[in-house]
VOPAGU-2260 file (C-alpha; in pm, 1 decimal, decimal comma):
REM VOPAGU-2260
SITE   aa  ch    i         X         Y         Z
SITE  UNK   A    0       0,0       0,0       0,0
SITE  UNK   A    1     189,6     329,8     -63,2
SITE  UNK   A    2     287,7     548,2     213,0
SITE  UNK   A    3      98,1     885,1      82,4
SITE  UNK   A    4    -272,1     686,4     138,4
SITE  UNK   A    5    -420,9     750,4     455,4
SITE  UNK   A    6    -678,5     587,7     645,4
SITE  UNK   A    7   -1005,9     809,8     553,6
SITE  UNK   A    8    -921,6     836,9     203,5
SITE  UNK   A    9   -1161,1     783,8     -95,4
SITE  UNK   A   10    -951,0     518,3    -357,9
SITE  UNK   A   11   -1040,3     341,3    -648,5
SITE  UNK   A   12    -893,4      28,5    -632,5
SITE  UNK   A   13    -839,0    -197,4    -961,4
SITE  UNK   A   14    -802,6    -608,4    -917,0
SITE  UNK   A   15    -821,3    -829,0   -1197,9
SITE  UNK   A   16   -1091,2    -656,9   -1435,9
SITE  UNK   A   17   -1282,1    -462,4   -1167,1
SITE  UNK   A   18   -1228,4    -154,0   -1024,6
SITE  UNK   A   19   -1367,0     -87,9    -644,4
SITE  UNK   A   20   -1449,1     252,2    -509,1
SITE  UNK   A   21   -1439,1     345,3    -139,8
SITE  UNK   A   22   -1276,6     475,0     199,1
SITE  UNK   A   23    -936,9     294,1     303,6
SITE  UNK   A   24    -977,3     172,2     659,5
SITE  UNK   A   25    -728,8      16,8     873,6
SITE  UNK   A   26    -531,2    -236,7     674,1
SITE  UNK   A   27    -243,8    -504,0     698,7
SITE  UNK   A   28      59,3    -545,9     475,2
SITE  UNK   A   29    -123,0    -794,1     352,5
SITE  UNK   A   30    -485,3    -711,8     315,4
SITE  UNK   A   31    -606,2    -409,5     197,3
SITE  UNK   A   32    -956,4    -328,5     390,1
SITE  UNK   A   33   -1154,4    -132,3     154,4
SITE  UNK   A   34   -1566,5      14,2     285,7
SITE  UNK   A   35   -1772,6      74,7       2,9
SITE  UNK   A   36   -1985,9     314,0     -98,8
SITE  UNK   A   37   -2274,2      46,3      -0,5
SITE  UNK   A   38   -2130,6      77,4     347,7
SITE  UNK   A   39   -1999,6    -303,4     328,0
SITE  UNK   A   40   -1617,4    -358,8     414,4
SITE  UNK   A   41   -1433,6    -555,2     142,7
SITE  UNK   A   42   -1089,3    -713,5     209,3
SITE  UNK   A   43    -851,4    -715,3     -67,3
SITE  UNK   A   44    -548,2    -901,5     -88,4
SITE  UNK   A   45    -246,7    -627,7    -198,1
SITE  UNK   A   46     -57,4    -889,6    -440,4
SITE  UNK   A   47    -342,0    -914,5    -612,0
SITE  UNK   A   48    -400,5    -534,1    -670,3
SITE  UNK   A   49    -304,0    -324,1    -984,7
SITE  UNK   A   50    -356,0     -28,7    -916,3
SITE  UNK   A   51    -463,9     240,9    -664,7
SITE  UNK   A   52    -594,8     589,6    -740,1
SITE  UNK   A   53    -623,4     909,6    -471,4
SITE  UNK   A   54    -971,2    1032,2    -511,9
SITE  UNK   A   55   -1038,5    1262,6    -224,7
SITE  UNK   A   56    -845,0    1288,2      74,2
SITE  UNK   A   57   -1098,7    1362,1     382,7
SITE  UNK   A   58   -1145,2    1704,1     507,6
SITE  UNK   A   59    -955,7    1805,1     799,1
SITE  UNK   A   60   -1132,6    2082,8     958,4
SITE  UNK   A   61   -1397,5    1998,8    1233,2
SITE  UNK   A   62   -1715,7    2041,2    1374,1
SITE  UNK   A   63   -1694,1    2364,7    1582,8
SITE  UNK   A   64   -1949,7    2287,8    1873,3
SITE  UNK   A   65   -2064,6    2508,9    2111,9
SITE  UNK   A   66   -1948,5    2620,7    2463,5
SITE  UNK   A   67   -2194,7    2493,9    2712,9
SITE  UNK   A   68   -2348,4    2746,4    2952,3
SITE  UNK   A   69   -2387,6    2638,3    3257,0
SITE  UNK   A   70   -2768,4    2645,0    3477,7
SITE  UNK   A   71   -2726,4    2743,9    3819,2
SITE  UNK   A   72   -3057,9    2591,3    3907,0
SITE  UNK   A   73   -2909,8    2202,5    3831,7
SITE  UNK   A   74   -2603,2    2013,5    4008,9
SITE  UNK   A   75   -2289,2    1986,2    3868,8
SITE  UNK   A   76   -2139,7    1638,6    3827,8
SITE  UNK   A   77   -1792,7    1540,6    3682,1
SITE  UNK   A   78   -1794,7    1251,3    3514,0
SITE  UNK   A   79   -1423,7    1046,5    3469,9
SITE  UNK   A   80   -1341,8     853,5    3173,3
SITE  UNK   A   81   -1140,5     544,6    3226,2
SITE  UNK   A   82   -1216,2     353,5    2917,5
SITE  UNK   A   83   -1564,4     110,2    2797,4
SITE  UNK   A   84   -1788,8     201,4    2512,5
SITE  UNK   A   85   -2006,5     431,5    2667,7
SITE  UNK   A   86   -1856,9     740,0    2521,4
SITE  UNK   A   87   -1805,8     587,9    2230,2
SITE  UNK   A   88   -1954,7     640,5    1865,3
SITE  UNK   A   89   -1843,7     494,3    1548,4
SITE  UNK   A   90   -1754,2     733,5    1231,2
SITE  UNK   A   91   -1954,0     578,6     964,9
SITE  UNK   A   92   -1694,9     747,8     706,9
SITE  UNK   A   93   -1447,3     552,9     802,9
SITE  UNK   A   94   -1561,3     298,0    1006,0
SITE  UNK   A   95   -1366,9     386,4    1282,3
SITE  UNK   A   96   -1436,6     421,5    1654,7
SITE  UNK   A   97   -1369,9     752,4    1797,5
SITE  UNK   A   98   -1443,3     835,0    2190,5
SITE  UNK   A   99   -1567,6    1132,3    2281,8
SITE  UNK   A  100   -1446,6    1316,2    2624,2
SITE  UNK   A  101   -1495,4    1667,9    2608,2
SITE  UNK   A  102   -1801,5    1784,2    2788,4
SITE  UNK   A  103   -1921,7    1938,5    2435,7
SITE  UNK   A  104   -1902,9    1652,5    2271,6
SITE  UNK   A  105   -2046,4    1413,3    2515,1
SITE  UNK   A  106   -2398,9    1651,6    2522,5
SITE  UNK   A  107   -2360,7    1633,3    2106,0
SITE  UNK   A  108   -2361,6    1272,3    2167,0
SITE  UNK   A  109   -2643,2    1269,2    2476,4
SITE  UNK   A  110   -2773,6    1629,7    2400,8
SITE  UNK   A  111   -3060,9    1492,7    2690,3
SITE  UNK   A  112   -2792,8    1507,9    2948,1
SITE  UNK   A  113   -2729,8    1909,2    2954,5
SITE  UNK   A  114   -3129,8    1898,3    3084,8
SITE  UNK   A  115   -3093,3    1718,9    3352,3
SITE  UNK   A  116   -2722,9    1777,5    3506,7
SITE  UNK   A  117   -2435,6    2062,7    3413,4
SITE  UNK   A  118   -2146,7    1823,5    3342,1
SITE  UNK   A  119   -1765,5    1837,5    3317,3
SITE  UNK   A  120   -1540,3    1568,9    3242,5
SITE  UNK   A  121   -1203,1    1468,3    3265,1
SITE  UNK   A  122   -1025,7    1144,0    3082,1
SITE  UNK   A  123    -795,7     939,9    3351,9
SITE  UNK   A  124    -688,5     658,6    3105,0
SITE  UNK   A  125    -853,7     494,7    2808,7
SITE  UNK   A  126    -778,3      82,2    2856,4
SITE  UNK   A  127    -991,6    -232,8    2837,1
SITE  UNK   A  128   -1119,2    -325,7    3209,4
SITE  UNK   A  129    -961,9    -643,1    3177,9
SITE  UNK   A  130    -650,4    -443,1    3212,8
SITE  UNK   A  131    -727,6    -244,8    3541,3
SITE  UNK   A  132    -473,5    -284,0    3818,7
SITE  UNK   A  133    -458,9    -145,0    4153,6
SITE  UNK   A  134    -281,2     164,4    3999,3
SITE  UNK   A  135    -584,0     212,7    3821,3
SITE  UNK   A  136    -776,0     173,0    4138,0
SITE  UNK   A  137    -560,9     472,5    4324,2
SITE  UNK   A  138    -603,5     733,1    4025,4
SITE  UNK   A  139    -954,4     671,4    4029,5
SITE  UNK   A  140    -970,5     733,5    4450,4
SITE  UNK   A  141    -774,2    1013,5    4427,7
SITE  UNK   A  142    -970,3    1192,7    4122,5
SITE  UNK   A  143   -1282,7    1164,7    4335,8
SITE  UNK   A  144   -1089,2    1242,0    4674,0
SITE  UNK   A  145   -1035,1    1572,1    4469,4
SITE  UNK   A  146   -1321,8    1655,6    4316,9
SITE  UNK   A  147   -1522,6    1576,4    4617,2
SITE  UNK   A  148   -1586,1    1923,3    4742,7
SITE  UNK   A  149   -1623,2    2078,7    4382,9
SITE  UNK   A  150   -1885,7    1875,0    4260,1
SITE  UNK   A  151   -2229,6    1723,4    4339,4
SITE  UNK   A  152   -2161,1    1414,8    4193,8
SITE  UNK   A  153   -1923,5    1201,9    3985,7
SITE  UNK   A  154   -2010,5     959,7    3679,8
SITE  UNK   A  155   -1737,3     702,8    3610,2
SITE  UNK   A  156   -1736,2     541,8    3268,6
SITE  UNK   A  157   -1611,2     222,7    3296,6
SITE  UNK   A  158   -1573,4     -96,4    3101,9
SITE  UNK   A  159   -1792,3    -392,7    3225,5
SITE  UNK   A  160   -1579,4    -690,9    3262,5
SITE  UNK   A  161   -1405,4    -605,3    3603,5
SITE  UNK   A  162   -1656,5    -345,2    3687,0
SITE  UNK   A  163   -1788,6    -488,0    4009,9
SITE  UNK   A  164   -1386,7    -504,5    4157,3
SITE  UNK   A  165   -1356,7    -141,2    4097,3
SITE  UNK   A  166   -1700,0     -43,3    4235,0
SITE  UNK   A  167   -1597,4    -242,2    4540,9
SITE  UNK   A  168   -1240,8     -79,5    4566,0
SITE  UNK   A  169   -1339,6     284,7    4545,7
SITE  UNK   A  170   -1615,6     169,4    4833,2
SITE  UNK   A  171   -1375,0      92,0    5069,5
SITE  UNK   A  172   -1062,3     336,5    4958,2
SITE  UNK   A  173   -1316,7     647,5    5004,4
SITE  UNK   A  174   -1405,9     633,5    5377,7
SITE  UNK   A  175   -1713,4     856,7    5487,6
SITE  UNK   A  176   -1753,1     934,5    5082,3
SITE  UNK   A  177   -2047,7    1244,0    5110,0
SITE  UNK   A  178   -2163,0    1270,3    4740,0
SITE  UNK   A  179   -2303,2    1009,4    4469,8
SITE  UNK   A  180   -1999,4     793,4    4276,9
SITE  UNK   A  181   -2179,2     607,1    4026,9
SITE  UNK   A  182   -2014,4     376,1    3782,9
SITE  UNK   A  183   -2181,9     323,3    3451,5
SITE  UNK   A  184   -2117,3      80,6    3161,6
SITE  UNK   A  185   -2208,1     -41,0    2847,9
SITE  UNK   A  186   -2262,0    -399,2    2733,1
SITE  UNK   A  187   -2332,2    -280,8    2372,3
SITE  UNK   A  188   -2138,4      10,2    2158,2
SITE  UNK   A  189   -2348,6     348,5    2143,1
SITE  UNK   A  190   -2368,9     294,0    1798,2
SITE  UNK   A  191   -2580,1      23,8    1779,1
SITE  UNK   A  192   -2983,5      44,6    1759,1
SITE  UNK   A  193   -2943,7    -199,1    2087,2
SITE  UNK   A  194   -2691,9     -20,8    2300,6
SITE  UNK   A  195   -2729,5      48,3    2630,4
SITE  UNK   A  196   -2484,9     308,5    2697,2
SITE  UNK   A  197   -2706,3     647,5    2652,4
SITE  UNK   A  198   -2980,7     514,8    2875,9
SITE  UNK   A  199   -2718,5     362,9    3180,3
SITE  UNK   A  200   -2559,3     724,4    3160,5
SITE  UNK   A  201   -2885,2     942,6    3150,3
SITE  UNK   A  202   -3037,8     723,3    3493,2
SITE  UNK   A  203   -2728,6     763,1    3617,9
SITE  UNK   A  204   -2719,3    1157,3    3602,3
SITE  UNK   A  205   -3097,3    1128,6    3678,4
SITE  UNK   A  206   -3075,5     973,6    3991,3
SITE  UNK   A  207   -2750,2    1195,0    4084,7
SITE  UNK   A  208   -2969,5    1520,1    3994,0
SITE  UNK   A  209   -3270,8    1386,9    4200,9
SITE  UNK   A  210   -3136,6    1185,1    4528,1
SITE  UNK   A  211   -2942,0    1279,0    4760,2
SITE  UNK   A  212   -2705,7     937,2    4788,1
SITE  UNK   A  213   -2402,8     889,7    4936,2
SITE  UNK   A  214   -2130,6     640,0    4831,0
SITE  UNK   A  215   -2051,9     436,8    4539,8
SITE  UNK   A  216   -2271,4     268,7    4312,5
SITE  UNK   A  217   -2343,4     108,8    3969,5
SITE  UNK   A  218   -2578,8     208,3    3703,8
SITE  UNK   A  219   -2705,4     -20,4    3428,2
SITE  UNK   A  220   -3017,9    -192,6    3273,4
SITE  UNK   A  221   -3254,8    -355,1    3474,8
SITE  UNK   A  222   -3395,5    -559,3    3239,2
SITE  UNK   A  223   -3318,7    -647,5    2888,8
SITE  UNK   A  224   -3568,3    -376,3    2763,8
SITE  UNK   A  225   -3496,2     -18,5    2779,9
SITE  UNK   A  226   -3792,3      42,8    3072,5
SITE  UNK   A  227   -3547,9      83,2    3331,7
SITE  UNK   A  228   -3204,5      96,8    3515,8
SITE  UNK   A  229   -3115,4       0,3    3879,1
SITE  UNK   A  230   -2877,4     152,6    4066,4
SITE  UNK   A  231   -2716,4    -116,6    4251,9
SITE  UNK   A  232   -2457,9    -130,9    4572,2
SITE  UNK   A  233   -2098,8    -142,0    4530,0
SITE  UNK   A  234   -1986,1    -446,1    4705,9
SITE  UNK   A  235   -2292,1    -651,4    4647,3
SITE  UNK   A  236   -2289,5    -675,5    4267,9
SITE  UNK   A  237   -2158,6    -942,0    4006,2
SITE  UNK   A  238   -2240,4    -921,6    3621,2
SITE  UNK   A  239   -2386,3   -1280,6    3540,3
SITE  UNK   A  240   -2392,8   -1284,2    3170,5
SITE  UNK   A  241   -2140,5   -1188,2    2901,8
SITE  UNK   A  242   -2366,7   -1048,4    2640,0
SITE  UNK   A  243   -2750,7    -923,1    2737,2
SITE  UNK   A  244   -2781,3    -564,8    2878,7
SITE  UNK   A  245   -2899,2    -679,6    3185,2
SITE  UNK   A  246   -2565,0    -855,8    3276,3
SITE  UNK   A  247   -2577,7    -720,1    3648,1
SITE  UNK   A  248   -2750,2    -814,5    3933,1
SITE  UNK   A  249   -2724,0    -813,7    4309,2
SITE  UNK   A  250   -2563,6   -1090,2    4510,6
SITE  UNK   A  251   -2746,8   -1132,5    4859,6
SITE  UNK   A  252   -2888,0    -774,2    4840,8
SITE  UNK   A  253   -3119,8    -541,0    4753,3
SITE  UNK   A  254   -3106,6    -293,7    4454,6
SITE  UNK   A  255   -3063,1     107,0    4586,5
SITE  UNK   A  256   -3313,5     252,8    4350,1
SITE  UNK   A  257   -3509,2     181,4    3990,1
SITE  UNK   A  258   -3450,9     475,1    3765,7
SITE  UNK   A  259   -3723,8     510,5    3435,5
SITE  UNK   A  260   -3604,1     599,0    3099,5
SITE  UNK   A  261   -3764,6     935,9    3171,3
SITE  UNK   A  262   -3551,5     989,1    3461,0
SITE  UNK   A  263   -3807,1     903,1    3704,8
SITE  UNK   A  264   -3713,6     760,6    4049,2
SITE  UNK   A  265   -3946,8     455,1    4083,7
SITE  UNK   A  266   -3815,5     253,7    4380,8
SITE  UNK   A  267   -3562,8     394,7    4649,0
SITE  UNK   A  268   -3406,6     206,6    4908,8
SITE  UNK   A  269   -3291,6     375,5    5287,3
SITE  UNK   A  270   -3005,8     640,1    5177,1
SITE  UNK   A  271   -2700,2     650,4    5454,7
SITE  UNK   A  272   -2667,3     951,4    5621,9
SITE  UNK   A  273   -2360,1    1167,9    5576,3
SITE  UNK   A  274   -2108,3    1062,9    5842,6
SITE  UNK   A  275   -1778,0    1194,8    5905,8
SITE  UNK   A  276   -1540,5    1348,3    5708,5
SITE  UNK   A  277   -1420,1    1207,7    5361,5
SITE  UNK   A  278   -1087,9    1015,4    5390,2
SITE  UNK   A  279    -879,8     852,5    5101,5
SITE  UNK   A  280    -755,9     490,2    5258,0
SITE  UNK   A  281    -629,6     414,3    4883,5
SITE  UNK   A  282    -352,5     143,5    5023,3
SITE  UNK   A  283    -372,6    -208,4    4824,3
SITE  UNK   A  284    -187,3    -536,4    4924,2
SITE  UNK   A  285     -31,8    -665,3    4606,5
SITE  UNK   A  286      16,1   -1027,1    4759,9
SITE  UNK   A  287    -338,8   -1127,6    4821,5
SITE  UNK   A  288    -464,9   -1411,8    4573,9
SITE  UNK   A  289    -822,3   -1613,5    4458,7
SITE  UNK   A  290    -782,0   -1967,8    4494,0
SITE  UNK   A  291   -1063,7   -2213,6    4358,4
SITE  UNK   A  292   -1138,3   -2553,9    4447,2
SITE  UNK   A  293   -1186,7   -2810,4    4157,9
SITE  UNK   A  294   -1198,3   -3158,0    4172,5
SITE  UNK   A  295    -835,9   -3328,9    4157,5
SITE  UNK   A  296    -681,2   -2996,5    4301,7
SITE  UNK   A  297    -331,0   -3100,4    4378,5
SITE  UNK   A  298    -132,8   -2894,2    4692,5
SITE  UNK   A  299      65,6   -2744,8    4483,0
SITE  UNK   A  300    -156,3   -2522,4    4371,4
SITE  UNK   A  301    -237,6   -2461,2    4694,8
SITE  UNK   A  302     143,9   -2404,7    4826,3
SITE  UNK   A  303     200,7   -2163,5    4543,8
SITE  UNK   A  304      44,7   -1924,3    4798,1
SITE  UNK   A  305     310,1   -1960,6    5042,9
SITE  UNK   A  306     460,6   -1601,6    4955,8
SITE  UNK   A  307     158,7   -1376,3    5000,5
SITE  UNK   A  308     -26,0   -1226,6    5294,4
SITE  UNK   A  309    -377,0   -1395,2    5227,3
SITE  UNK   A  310    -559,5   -1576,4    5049,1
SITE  UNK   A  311    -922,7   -1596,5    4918,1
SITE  UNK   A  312   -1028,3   -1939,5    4929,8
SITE  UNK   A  313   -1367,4   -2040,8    4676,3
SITE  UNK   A  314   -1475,0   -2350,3    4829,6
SITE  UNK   A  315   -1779,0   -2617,4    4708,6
SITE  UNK   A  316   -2097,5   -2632,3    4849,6
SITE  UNK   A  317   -2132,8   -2427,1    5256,6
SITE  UNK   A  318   -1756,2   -2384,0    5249,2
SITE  UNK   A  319   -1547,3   -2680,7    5235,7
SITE  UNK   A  320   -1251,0   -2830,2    5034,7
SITE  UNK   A  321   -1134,1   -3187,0    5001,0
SITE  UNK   A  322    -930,3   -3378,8    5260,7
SITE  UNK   A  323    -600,5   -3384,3    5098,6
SITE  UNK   A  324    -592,9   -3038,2    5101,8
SITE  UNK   A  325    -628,4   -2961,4    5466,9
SITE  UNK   A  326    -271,6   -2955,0    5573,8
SITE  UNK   A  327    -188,4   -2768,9    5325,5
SITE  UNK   A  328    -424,4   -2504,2    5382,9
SITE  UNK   A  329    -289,4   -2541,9    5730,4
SITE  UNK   A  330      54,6   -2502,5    5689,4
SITE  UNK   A  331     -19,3   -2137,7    5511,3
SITE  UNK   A  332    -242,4   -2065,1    5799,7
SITE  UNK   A  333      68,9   -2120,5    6023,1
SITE  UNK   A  334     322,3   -1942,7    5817,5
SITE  UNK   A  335      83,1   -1597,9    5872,7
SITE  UNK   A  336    -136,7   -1645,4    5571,1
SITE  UNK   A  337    -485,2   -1490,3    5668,4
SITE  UNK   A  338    -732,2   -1748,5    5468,2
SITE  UNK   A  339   -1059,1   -1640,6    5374,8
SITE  UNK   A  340   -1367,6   -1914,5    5296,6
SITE  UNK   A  341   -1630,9   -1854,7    5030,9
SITE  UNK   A  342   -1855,5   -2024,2    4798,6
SITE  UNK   A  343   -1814,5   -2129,7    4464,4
SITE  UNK   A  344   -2232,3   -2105,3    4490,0
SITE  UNK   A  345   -2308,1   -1733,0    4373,2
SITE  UNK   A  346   -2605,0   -1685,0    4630,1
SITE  UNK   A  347   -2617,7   -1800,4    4980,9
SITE  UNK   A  348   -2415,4   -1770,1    5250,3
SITE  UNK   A  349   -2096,6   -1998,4    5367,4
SITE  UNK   A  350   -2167,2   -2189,8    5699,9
SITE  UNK   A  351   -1877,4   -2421,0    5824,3
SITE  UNK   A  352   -2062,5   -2502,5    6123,8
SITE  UNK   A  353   -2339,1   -2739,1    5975,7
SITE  UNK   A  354   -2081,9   -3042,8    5857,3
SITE  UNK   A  355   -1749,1   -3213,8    6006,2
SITE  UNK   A  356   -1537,8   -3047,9    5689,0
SITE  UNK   A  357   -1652,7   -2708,6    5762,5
SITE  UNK   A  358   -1582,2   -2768,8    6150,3
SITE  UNK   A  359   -1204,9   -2876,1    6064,9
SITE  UNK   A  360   -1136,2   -2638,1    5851,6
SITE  UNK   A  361   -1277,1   -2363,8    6127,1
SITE  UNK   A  362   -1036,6   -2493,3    6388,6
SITE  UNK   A  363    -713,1   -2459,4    6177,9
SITE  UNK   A  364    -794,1   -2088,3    6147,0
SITE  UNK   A  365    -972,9   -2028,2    5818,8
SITE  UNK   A  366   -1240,4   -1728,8    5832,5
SITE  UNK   A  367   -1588,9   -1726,8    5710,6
SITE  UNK   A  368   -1670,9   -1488,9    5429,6
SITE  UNK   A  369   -2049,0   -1532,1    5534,1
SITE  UNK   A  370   -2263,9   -1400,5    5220,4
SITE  UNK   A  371   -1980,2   -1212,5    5085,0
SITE  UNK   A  372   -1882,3   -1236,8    4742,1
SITE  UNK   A  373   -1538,2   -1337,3    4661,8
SITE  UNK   A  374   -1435,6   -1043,6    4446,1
SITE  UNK   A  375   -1518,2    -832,3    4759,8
SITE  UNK   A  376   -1343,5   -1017,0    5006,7
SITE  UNK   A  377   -1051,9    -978,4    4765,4
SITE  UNK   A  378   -1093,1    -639,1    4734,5
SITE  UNK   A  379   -1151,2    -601,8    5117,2
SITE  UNK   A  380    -847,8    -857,4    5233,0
SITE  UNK   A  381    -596,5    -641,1    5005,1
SITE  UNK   A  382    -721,5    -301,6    5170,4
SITE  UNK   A  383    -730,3    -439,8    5547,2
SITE  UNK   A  384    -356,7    -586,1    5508,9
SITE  UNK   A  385    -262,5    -256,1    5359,9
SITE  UNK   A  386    -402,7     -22,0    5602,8
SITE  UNK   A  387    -454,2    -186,2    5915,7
SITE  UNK   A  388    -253,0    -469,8    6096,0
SITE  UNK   A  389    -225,9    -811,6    6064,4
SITE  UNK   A  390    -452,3    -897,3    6384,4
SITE  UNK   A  391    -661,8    -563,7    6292,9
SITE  UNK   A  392    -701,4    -682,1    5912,7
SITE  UNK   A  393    -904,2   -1009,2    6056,9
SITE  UNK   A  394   -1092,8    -891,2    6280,9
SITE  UNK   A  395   -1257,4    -628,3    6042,2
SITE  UNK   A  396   -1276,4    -904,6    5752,0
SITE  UNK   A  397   -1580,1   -1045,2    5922,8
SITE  UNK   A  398   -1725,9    -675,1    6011,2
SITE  UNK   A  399   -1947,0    -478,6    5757,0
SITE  UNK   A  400   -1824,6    -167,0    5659,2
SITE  UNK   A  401   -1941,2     -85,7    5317,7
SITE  UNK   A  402   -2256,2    -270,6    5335,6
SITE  UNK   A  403   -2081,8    -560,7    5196,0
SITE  UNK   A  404   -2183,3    -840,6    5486,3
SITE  UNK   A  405   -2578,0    -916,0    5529,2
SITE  UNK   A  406   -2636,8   -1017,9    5940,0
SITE  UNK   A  407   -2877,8   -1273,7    5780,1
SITE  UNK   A  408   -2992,4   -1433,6    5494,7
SITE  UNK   A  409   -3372,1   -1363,6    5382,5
SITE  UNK   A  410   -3580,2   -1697,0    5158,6
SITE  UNK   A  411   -3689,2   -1557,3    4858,7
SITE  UNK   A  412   -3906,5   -1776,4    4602,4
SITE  UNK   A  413   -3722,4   -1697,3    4304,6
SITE  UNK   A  414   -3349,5   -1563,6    4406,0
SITE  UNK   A  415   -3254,0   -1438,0    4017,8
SITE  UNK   A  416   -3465,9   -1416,3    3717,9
SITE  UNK   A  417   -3377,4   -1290,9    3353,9
């Protein structure tokens, strides 16, 4: 492909005895990707090309869009970019997929936004959630630690494959947090007919503009139809399905508030009172792991642990493991690991009390999680060890501070539905 073409150019390409017309998109050394004027993409292999002409290079000036004014008589909310598709649009000139960040162009995008909520925003990092770290984790703490006191609210876009780990980590790094944080994602791109990213971000700013929360929470569809959104607690959330809009759902909870696609406030749980003053806790212990039980498990996999701190163990049924593995667990337990039981069962609660395993495995020194999910109690184990001592660290594992323990377990009929 010569050097002078440019993705966004209009070629005519000749192979064999045709000649194809469109805009060069990305390509490949060799594969020439070609969209036609039908709005198709067409791959062309470049030894079998001719020829290619320059027809029209595209135009480089842009869209000059207005300054926002700002109304005095709505609350201001910040909302942080760290990556996902929810600010996203594709450019069907090129085919390409362009974010937008700048306040301006986020109301071009969701021009219903700048009636509800005067926004700001500010890009932190653009990556794939599956790429967050605890770094990631910090930035985000210490953008809202900042912003706290400017602001009525703050919006975090966010991608949803690790959502629920972040959610939980700015719960617990921001300690007596006294304005909304509200994560939204998108589980389709904004420019599909089916994407869920314009409605998650307008319930979101909704329920900022109209409630008077406190702490962090998540934003996204309640059910697969557009009806709805729920706002739903930090710690207590899991996304359950890879593809349908309605991936998230709480674990052993209770949703904070339903949100219409007219903005509307249609359930609302008890809102915490503001207590205390805001402090940033954003410490992480790197050497905290997730272990999970499978059958023919061998130790190991379990002594591979032996160099961290803790350990989050995701055992069968009320909390066990099998026999073999005992002493193993035991020995870490010994060295100074702090070991952690959960359940490989998403809802419930872990009991070690009701068999013989469970009993064992309480007397060498493993903790119950209780109805806990295990990304929070690795979330919480890695903040305890990091800001609080060893003997503080588990005693406070099996307290609730964030609204991430239930006291009890309540029978419903029917404990998930899609």
């Amino acid at each position: 492909m010569p050097e002078k073409l440019k993705e966004g150019d209009l070629i005519e390409v000749s192979v064999d005895s045709k000649v194809l017309r469109g805009i060069l998109m990305p390509s490949t050394k060799s594969a020439l990707v070609l969209k036609l004027e039908n709005g198709y993409n067409i791959g062309i292999e470049t030894r079998k090309i001719k020829n290619i002409k320059l027809l029209k290079q595209p135009e480089k000036k842009g869209k000059v869009l207005e300054k926002l004014d700002l109304d005095k008589n709505l609350k201001n909310v910040l909302i942080l970019h760290t990556g996902g598709t929810v600010a996203s649009r594709v450019d069907y000139k090129t085919g390409g997929v362009s974010a937008k960040f700048e306040p301006e162009e986020l109301i071009e995008l969701f021009p219903e936004l700048k009636k509800i909520v005067n926004i700001k925003s500010k890009l932190l990092f653009n990556i794939f959630s599956e790429d967050m770290n605890f770094s990631h984790y910090k930035k985000m703490a210490r953008a809202v630690y900042d912003n706290s006191d400017k602001f009525d609210g703050i919006i975090i876009t966010h991608g949803t494959d690790t959502l629920g780990y972040t959610a939980c980590a700015l719960a617990f790094m921001l300690e007596n947090l006294h304005i909304p944080v509200i994560l939204v994602g998108a589980q389709r791109s904004s420019d599909r007919g089916s994407s869920d990213a314009f409605l998650n971000l307008f319930c979101a700013a909704s329920f900022i503009a109209k409630v008077d929360f406190v702490g962090v929470g998540i934003c996204m569809h309640d059910l697969s139809s557009d009806d709805n959104c729920v706002i739903l607690p930090a710690c207590k959330t899991r996304k359950l399905h890879t593809s349908r809009r309605d991936a998230f759902r709480v674990v052993n909870g209770n949703i904070i508030a339903k949100v219409s696609k007219a903005g509307d406030i249609l359930e609302l749980a008890k809102i915490p009172d503001k207590t205390g003053k805001l402090t940033l806790k954003d410490k992480l212990e790197d050497k905290v792991g997730i272990l999970r039980l499978y059958p023919n498990i061998s130790t190991k996999q379990i002594n591979q642990f032996k160099s961290y701190k803790g350990i989050v163990i995701e055992g069968t049924g009320l909390g066990h493991i099998n026999k073999e593995s005992i002493n193993a667990v035991k020995n870490l337990i010994n060295s100074g690991l702090i070991v952690i039981m959960t359940s490989q069962c998403i809802f419930g609660r872990v009991n070690m009390n009701v068999y013989s395993r469970g009993r064992e495995l309480l007397n060498i020194g493993v903790i119950s999680a209780g109805d806990m999910l295990t990304e929070t109690v690795y979330i919480k184990l890695a903040w305890l060890l990091a800001n609080y001592s060893k003997k503080e660290a588990k005693e406070l594992i099996t307290k609730n501070l964030r609204n991430e323990l239930s006291e009890r377990s309540v029978y419903e009929e029917k404990f998930i539905e899609f």
